[in-house]
Backbone as numpy.savetxt, mean C-alpha at the origin, in Angstrom:
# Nx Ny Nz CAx CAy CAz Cx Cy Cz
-5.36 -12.82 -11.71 -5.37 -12.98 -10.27 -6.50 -12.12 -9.69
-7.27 -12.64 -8.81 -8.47 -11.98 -8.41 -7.89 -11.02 -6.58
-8.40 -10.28 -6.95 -7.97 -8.75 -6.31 -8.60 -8.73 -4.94
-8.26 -9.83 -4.00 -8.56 -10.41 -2.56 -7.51 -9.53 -2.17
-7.91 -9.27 -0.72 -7.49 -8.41 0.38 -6.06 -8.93 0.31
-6.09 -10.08 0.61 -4.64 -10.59 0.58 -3.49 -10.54 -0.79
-4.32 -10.79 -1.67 -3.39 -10.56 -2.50 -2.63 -8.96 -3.02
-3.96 -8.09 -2.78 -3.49 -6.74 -3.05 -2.04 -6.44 -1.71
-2.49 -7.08 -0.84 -1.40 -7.16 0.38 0.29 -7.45 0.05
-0.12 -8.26 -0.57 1.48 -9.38 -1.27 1.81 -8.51 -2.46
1.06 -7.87 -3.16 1.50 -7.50 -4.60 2.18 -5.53 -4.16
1.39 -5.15 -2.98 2.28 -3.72 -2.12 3.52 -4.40 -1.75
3.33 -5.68 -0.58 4.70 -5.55 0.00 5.86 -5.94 -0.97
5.67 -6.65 -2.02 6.83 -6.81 -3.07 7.02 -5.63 -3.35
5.71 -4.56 -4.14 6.99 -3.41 -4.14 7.65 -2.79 -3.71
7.11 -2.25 -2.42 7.70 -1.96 -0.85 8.94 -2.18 -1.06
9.50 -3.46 -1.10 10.34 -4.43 -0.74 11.35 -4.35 -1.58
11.07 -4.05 -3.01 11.80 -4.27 -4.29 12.41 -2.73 -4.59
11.41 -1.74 -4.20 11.56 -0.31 -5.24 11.50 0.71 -3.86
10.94 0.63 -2.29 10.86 1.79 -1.81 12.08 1.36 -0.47
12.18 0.47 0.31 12.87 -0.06 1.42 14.51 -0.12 0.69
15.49 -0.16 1.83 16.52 -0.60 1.78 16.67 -1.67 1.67
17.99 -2.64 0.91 17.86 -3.98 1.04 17.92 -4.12 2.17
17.56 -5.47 2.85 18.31 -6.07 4.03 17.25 -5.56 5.21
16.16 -4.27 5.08 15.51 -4.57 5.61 14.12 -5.00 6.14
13.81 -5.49 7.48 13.18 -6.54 7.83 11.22 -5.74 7.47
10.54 -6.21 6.73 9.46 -6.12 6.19 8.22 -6.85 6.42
7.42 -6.88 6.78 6.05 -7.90 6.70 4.69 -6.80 6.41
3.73 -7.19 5.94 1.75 -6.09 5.45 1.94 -5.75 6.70
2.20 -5.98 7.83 1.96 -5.53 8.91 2.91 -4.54 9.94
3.42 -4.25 9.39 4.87 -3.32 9.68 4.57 -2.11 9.44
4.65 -1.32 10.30 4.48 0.03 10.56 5.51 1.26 9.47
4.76 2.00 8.41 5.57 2.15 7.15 6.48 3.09 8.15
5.89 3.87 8.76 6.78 5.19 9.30 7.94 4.44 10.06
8.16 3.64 10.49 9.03 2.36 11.52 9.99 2.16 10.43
10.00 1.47 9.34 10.38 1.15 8.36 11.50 1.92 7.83
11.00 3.40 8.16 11.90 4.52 6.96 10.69 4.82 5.33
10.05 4.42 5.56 9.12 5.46 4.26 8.78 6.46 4.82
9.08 7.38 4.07 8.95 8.89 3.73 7.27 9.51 3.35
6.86 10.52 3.65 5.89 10.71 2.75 5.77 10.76 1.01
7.25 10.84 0.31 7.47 10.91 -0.98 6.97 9.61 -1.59
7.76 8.34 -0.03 7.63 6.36 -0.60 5.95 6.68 -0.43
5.23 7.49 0.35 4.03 6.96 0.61 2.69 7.50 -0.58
3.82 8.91 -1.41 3.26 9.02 -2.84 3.52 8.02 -4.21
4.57 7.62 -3.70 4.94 6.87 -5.22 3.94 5.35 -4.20
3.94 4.75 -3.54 3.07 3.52 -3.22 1.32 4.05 -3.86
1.04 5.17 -3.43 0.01 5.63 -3.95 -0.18 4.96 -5.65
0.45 5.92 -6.17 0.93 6.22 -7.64 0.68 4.49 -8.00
1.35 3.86 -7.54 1.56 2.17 -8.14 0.15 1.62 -7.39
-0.58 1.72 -6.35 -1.89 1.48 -6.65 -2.76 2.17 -7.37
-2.79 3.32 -7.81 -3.36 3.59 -9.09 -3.52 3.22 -10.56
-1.85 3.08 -10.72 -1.47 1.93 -12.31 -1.89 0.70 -11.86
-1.67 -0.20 -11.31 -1.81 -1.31 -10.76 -3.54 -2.21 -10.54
-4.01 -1.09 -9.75 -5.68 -1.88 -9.68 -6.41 -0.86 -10.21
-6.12 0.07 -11.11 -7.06 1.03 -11.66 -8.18 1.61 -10.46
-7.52 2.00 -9.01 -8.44 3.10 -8.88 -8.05 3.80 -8.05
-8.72 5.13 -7.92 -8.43 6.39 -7.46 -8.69 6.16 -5.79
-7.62 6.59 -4.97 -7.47 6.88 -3.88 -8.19 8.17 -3.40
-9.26 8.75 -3.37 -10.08 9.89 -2.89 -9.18 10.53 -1.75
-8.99 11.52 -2.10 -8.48 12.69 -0.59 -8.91 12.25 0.88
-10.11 11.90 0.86 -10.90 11.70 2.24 -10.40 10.45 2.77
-10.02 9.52 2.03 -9.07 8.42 2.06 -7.98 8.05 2.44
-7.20 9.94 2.60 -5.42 9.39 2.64 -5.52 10.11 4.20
-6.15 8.98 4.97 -5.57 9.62 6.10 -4.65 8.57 6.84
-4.23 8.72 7.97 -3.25 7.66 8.53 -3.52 6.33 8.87
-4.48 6.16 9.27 -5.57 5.27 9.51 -4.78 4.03 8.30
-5.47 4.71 7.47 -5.45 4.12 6.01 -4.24 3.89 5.38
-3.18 4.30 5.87 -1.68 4.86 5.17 -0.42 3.76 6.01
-0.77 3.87 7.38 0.22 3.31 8.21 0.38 1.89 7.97
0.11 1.05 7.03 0.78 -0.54 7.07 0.04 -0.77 5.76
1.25 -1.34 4.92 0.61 -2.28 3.76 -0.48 -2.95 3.95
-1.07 -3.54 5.04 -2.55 -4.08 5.70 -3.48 -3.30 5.34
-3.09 -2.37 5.75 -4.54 -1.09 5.98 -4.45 -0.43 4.62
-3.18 0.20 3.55 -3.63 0.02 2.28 -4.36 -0.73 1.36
-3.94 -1.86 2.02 -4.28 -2.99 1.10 -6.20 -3.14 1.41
-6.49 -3.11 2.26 -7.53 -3.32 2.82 -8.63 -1.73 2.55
-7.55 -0.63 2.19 -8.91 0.65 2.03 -9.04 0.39 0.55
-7.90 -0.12 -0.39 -7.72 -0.36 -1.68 -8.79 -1.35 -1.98
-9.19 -2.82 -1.30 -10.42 -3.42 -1.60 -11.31 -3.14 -1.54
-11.77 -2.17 -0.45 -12.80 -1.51 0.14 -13.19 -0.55 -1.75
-12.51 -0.05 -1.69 -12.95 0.65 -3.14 -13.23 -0.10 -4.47
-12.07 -0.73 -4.83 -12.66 -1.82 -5.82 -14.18 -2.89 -5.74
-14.38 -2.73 -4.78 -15.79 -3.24 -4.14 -16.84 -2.44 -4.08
-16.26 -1.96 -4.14 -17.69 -0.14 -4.59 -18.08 0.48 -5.16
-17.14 0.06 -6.72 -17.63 1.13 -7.93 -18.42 0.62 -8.11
């Protein structure tokens, strides 16, 4: 599967969805994580699984909120890098 904005999008919110959220609740890439109930702990382990996942490193200068607040905007600083090595 080729590693489009969108798909890196779909392949967070399943885990989101599967391993960090409560069942039952309501989710979309565009949903505000802090709204949600993720924690800064969900927002290390989401880290962690884009690291195993698309092989690359999230830079410090990177984890700011900007970048952090919606599976969108992960998904989207996450291409931004794979596009740059």
């Amino acid at each position: 599967m080729e590693n489009t904005k969108e798909n890196i999008s779909q392949t967070l919110t399943g885990f989101v969805k599967t391993t960090i959220l409560a069942q039952g609740v309501v989710f979309e890439s565009s949903s505000n994580l802090a709204k949600t109930g993720v924690d800064s702990y969900s927002v290390i382990e989401i880290i962690l699984f884009v690291e195993r996942q698309f092989g690359v490193t999230i830079p410090d200068t990177h984890l700011i909120a900007e970048n952090l607040n919606s599976v969108d905007a992960i998904a989207s600083c996450v291409y931004t890098l794979l596009n740059t090595k």
